[in-house]
C-alpha positions in Angstrom: -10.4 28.9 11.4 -8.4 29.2 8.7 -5.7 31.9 9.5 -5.0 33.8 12.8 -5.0 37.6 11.2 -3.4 39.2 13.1 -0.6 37.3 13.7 0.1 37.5 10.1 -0.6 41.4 10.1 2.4 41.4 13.1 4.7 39.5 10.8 4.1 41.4 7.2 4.8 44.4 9.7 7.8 42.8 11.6 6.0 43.8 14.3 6.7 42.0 18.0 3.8 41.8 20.1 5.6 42.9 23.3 6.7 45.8 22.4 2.5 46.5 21.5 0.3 48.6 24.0 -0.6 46.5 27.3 -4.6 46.1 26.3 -3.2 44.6 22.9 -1.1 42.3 24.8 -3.8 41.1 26.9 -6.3 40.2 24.1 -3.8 38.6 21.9 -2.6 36.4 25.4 -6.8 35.4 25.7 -7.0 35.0 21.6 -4.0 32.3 22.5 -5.5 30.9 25.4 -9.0 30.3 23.5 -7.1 29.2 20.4 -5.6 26.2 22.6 -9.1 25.6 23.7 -10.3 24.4 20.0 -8.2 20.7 20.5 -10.0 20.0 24.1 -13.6 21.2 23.3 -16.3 19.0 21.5 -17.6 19.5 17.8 -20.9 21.4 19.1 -18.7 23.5 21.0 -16.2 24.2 18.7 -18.6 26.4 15.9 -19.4 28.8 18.8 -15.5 29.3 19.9 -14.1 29.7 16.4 -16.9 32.8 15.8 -15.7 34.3 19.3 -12.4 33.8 18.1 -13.0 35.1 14.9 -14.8 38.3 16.3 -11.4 38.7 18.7 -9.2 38.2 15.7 -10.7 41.0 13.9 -10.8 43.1 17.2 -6.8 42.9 17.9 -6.5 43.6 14.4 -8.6 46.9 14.2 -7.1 48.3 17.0 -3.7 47.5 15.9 -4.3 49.1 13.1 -6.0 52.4 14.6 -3.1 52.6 17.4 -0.2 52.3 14.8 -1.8 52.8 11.7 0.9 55.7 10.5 4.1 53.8 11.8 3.3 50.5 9.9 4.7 49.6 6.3 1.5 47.9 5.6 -1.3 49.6 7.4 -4.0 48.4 5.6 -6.1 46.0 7.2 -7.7 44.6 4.1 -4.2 44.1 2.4 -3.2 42.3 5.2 -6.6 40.5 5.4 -6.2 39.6 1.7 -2.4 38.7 1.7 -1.3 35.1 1.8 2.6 35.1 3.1 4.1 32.6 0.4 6.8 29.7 1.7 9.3 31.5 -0.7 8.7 35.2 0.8 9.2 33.1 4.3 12.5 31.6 3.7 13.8 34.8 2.1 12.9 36.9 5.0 14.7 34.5 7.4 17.9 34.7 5.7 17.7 38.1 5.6 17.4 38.4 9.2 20.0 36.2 9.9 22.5 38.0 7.5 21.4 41.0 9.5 23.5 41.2 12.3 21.2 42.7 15.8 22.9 44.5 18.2 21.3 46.6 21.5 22.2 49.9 19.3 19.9 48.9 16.3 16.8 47.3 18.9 16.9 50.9 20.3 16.8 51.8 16.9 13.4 50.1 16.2 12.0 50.9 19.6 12.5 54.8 19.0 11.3 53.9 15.5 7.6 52.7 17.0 7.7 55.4 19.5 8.4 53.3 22.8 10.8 55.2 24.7 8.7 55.1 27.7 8.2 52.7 30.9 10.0 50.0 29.1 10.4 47.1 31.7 13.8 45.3 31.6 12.2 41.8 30.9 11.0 43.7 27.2 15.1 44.5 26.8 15.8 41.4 27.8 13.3 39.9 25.6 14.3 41.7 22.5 17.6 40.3 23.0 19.6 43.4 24.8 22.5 42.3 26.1 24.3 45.0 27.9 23.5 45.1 31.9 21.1 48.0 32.5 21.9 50.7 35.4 20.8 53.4 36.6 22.2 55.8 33.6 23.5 53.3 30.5 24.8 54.6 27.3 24.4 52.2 24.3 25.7 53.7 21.2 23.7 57.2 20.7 21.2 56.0 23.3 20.9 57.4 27.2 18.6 54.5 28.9 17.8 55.7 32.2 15.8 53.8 35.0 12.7 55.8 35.9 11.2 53.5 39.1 13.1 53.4 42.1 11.6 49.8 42.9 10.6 48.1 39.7 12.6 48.0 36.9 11.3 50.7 34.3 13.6 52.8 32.2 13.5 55.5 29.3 15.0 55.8 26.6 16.5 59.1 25.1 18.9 59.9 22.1 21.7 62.0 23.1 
């Protein structure tokens, strides 16, 4: 196999795969799992595992693609199919990012952005690197995130 797809369809989109739908989640968590499979299986095995997991590639890629095909910079799966990121377009982005400075304002930014305002668990905000404690009603910058579920915690998130 010589390139994971999709993985480099999330990054040319900036794209983290938490914050995808759950099913999308789920096949790109078995891609991985089967991926790690390739070092322990033997040669005959191997040319059956890399076509399922080229088949499953291309299936987390298409619906990608159909779910957020009109939020994403570059929604073209062939593009991104035919694409190689180069090592100088790499170490530019990173320093970009780092010069960028993240705060729990501008991740809300990007969530309403994709369109997940919805039954957001608190280990995605704490994933995505929000820092301030989440109550019941919390205010970050123009944000309102409100806790939905009385015993899990799932929250909302509205501009005010």
């Amino acid at each position: 196999m010589k390139k994971i797809e999709h993985k480099t369809f999330l990054k040319n989109n900036n794209l983290d795969k938490k914050l995808l739908l759950q099913p999308i989640q789920e096949k790109i968590e078995i891609f991985d799992r089967m991926y790690k499979l390739l070092e322990t299986v033997s040669d005959c095995e191997k040319g059956n595992l890399l076509e399922q997991l080229e088949s499953l590639d291309l299936e987390i890629l298409e619906d990608i693609d159909e779910e957020y095909a009109d939020k994403l910079e570059f929604n073209d799966i062939e593009e991104a199919l035919d694409e190689q990121p180069t090592l100088e377009k790499v170490a530019t982005e990173k320093t970009v990012v780092i010069s960028k400075k993240v705060t729990d304002e501008s991740i809300l930014d990007e969530l309403v952005k994709m369109g997940r305002t919805q039954d957001i668990g608190r280990s995605t905000f704490k994933d995505l690197g929000v820092k301030t404690t989440l109550g019941w009603e919390t205010v970050i910058g123009k944000y309102l995130v409100t806790r939905t579920s009385v015993f899990s915690y799932r929250y909302k998130v509205v501009v005010e």
